[in-house]
DOROLUM-374654 format. One line per field, with one value per residue (C-alpha): residue number from 1; x, y, z. Coordinates in Angstrom, 2 decimals. Layout:
<atoms>
num <- [NUM,...]
x <- [X,...]
y <- [Y,...]
z <- [Z,...]
</atoms>
This chain:
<atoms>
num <- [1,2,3,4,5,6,7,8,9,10,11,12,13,14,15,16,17,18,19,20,21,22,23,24,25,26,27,28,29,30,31,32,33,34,35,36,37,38,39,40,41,42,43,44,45,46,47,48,49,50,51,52,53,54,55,56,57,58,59,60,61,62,63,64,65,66,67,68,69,70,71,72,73,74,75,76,77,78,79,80,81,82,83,84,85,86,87,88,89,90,91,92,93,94,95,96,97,98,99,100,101,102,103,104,105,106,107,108,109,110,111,112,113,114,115,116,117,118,119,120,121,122,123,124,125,126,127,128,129,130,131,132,133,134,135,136,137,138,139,140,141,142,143,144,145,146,147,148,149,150,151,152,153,154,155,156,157,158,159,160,161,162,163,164,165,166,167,168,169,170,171,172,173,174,175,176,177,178,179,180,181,182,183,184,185,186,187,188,189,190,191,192,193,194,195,196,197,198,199,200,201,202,203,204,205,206,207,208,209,210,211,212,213,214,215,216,217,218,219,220,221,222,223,224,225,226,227,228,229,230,231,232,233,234,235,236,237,238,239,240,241,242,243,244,245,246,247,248,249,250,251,252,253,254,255,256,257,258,259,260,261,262,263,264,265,266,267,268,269,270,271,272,273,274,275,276,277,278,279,280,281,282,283,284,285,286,287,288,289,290,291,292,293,294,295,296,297,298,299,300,301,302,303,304,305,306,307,308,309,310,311,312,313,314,315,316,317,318,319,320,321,322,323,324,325,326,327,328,329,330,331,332,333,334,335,336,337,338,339,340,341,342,343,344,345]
x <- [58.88,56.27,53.55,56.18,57.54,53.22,52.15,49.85,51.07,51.60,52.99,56.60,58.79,59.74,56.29,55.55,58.29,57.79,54.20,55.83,58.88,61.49,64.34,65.07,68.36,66.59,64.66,67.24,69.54,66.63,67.33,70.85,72.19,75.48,78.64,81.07,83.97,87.23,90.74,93.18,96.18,99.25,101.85,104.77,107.84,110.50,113.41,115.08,113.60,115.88,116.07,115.12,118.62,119.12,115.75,116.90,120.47,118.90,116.63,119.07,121.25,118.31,117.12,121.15,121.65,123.42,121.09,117.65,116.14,117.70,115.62,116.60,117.74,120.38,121.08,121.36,124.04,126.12,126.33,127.27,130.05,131.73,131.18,127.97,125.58,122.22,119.22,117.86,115.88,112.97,113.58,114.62,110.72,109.33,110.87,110.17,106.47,106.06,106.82,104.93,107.71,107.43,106.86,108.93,112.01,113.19,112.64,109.96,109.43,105.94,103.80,103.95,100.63,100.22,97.68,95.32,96.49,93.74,94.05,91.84,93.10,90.69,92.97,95.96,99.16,98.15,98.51,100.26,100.19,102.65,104.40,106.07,105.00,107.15,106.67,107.52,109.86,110.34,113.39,112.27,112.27,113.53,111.14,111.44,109.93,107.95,107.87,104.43,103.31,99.75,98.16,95.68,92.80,92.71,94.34,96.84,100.15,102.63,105.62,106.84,110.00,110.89,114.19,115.77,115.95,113.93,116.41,116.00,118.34,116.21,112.90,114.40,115.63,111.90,110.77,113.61,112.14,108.72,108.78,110.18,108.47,105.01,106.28,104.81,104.74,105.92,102.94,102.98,102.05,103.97,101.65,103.15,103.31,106.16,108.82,112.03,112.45,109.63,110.91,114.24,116.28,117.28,114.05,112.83,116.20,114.91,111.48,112.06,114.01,111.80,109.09,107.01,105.89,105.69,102.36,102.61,99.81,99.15,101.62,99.65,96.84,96.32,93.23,95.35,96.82,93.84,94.49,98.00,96.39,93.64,95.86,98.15,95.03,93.81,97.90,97.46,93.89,94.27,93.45,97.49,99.25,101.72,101.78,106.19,108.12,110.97,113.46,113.37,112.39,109.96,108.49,109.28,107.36,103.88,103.88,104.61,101.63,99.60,100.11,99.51,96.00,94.81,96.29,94.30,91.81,90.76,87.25,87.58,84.33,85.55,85.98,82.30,83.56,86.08,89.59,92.33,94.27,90.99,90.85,94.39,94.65,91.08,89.69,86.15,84.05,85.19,84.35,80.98,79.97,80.49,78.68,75.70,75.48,74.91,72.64,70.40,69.92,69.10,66.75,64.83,64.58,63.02,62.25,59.78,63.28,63.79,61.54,63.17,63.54,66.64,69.88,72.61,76.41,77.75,81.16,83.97,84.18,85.41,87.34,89.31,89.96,92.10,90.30,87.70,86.86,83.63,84.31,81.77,83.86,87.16,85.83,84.73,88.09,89.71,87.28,88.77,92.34,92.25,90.62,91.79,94.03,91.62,88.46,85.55,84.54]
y <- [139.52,142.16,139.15,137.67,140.88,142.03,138.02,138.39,137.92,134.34,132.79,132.09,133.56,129.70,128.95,132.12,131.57,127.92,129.99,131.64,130.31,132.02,131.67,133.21,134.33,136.60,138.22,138.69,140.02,142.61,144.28,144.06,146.66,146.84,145.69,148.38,148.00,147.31,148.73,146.20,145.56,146.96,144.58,145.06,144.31,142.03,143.37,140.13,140.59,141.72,144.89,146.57,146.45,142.37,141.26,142.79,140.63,137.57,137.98,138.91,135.75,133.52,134.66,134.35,132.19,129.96,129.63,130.27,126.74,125.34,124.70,127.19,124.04,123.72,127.41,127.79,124.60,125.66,129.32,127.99,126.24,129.49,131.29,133.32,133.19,135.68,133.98,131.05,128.41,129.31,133.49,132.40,130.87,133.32,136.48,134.27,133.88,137.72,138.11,134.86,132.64,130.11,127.24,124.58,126.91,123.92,124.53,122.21,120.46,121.03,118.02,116.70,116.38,113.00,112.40,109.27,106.46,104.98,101.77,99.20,95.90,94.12,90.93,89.37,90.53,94.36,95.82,93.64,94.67,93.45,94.03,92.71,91.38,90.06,86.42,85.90,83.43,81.27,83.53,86.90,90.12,88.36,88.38,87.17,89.53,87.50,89.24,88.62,89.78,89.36,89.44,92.40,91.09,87.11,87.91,85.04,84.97,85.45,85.45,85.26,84.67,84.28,86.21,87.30,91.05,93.45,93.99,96.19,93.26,90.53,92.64,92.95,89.25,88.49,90.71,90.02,85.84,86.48,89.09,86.17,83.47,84.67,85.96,89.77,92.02,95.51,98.17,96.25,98.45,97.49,98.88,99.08,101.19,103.71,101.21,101.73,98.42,99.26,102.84,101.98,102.95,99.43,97.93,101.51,100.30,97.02,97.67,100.87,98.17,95.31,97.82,98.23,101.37,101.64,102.84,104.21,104.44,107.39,107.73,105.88,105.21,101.23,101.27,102.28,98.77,96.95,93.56,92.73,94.02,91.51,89.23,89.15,88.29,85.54,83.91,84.88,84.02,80.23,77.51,75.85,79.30,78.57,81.59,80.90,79.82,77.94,79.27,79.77,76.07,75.92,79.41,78.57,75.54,76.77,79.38,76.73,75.04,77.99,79.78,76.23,76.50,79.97,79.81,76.45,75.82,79.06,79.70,83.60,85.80,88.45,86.04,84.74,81.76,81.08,80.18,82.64,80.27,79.81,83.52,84.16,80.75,81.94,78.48,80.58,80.21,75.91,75.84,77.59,75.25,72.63,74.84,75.54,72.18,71.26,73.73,73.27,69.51,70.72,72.97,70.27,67.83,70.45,74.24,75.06,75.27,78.36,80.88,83.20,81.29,79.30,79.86,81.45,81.06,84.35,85.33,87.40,91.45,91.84,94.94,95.02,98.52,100.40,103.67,103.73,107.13,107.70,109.17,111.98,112.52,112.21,115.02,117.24,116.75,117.85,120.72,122.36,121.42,123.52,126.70,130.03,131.10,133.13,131.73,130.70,127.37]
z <- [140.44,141.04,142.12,144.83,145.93,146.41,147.74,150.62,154.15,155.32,152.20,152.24,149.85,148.43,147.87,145.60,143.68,142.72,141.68,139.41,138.12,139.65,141.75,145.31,144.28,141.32,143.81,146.51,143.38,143.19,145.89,146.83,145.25,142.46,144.38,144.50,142.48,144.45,143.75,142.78,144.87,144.88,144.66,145.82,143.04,144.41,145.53,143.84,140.21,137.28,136.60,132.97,131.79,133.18,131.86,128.29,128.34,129.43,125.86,124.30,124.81,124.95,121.27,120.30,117.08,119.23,122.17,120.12,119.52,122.43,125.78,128.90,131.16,128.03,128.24,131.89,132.11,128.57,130.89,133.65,132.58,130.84,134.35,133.18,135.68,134.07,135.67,137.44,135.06,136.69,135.68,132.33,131.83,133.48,131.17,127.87,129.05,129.83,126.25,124.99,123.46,126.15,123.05,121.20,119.98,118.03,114.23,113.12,110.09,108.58,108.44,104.28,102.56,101.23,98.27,99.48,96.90,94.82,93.07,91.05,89.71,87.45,86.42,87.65,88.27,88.37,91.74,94.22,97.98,100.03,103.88,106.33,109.92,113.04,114.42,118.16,119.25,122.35,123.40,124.98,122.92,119.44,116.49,112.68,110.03,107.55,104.24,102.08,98.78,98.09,94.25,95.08,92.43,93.67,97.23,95.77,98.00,95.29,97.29,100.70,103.55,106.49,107.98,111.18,110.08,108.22,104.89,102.15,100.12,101.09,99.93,96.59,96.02,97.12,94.30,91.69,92.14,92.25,89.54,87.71,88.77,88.05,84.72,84.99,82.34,82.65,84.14,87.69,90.62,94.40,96.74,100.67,103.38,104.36,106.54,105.79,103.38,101.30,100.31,100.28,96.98,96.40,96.00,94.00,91.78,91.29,90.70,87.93,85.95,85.92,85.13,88.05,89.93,93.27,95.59,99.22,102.08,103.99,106.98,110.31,108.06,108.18,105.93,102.59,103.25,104.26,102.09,103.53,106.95,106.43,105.59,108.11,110.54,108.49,108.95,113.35,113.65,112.58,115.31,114.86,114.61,117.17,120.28,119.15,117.02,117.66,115.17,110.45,110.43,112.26,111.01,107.20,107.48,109.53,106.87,103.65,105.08,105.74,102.46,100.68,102.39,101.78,97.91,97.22,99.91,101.46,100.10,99.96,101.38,99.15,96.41,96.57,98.28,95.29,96.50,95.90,92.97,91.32,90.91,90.02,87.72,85.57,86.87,87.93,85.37,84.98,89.21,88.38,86.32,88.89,91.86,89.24,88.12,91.84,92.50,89.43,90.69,93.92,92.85,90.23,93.69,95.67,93.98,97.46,99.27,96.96,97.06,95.26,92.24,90.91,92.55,90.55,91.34,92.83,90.55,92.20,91.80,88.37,90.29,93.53,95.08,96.98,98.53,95.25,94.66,92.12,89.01,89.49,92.68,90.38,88.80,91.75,93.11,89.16,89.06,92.26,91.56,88.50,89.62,89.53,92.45,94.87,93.45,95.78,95.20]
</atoms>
């Protein structure tokens, strides 16, 4: 600042400080000097305010067991129709801010922590998955709910329907028949999101006595449900699936054709290109045999075509997971749960 303030006549003050790196407005700060401090103003208090005594009974009605979670529009009408007349809406906002409970004055229930549901299926009949997922229809505004139950391991449909309503009944008969059907053992786990069908006490009735437990996702977490999720697109995405259906028959039989398909045609990515009845049925190793077979002719005809060495048959994941946690993190996670109240981790 010195060097600008001390440039030589002729140079503009711009010019020297571009020189050095400074601004005009530092140097004019320089020598203005510190702004006086102003007085506030006075305002004037309305001659329409409440007084001490008014402002006091309007809180005191407003934070009334009666009045205290309810909204001042609510308060202001409930008055007025008793022939009380304390405050304009406006005043009644205006006092609650001065002494800051202008908020929600509803009670509100605490969000509930839900534990992040971890499951791994490493054979048949395990973990199923299932949900349930509307179908339009040619009239405007009605949907059917198809209901469809998915072997987590093999991704093998092991159930499904078709209905006009989403019914905690009709998700139990649908268990109750495919329970049966697919002859499961006891030490099944039903793993669904939180609608109201799939925590419903009648299918938590049906499942306790069959023997099954039951597994919920995270509340507006889609990815605890990924499989049925995934599923669901697979059924949508297909070149036929019509934009409507036309009524149950025609929805029950797109989806007996569909579910024929993806059960014993569907070659699987996550199945290594293995169909999901293959995987469920323990035909794998008997198909590999067939693919290898193939492949080891292939490879005797022409082995420059591989260059890195004879091709091997991919097998499926000998584990399917839901939200796989490590066990070293299984045991970060224990270590913490266990320690001492006030302890620093």
């Amino acid at each position: 600042m010195k060097l600008v303030e001390d440039r030589p006549a002729g140079i503009p003050v711009t010019r020297a400080c571009d020189a050095v790196g400074v601004s005009r407005a530092t140097l004019y700060r320089r020598h203005v000097e510190p702004p006086t401090v102003e007085k506030k103003s006075t305002r004037t208090a309305s001659h329409r305010r409440l007084c001490e005594q008014e402002e006091q009974q309007l809180l005191d009605v407003l934070r009334s067991p009666e009045f205290a979670d309810q909204p001042p529009r609510e308060v202001y009408a409930t008055l007025l129709e008793r022939g009380i007349y304390l405050a304009s809406i406006r005043t009644m906002y205006r006092v609650l801010a001065r002494v800051g409970e202008v908020r929600e004055r509803r009670n509100q229930r605490r969000a509930g922590k839900h534990a992040m549901p971890s499951l791994t299926a490493t054979g048949p009949n395990q973990v199923w998955t299932w949900d349930i997922t509307k179908l339009a229809t040619a009239s405007k505004g009605a949907f059917l709910q198809a209901y469809v139950i998915i072997d987590l391991f093999s991704r093998f449909v092991v159930g499904w329907l078709v209905a006009e309503k989403e019914s905690e009944h009709l998700a139990a008969r649908l268990f109750a028949r495919s329970i049966a059907q697919r002859c499961v053992k006891p030490g099944l786990i039903v793993h669904a999101d939180r609608g109201s069908a799939m925590k419903s006490d009648t299918l938590a009735e049906l499942l306790a006595a069959l023997g099954a437990t039951r597994s919920f996702s995270r509340p507006r977490v889609s990815n605890d449900n990924a499989f049925s999720e995934s599923q669901f697109k697979t059924l949508k995405y297909q070149p036929d699936y019509p934009v409507y259906f036309t009524g149950l028959a025609h929805a029950r039989a797109w989806l007996q054709s569909f579910f024929g398909w993806h059960n014993d045609e569907h070659h699987h990515t996550g199945l290594a290109l293995f169909t999901p009845s293959d995987v469920y049925h323990g035909r794998v190793e008997a198909v590999a045999q067939q693919r290898q077979s193939a492949l080891d002719a292939a490879y005797a005809r022409h082995p420059e075509r591989f260059p890195n060495g004879p091709p091997v048959v991919m097998r499926p994941p000998t584990e399917v997971h839901i939200n796989h946690v490590l066990p070293e993190h299984q045991a970060a996670a224990s270590r913490l749960t266990q320690q001492p109240s006030g302890a620093t981790p």
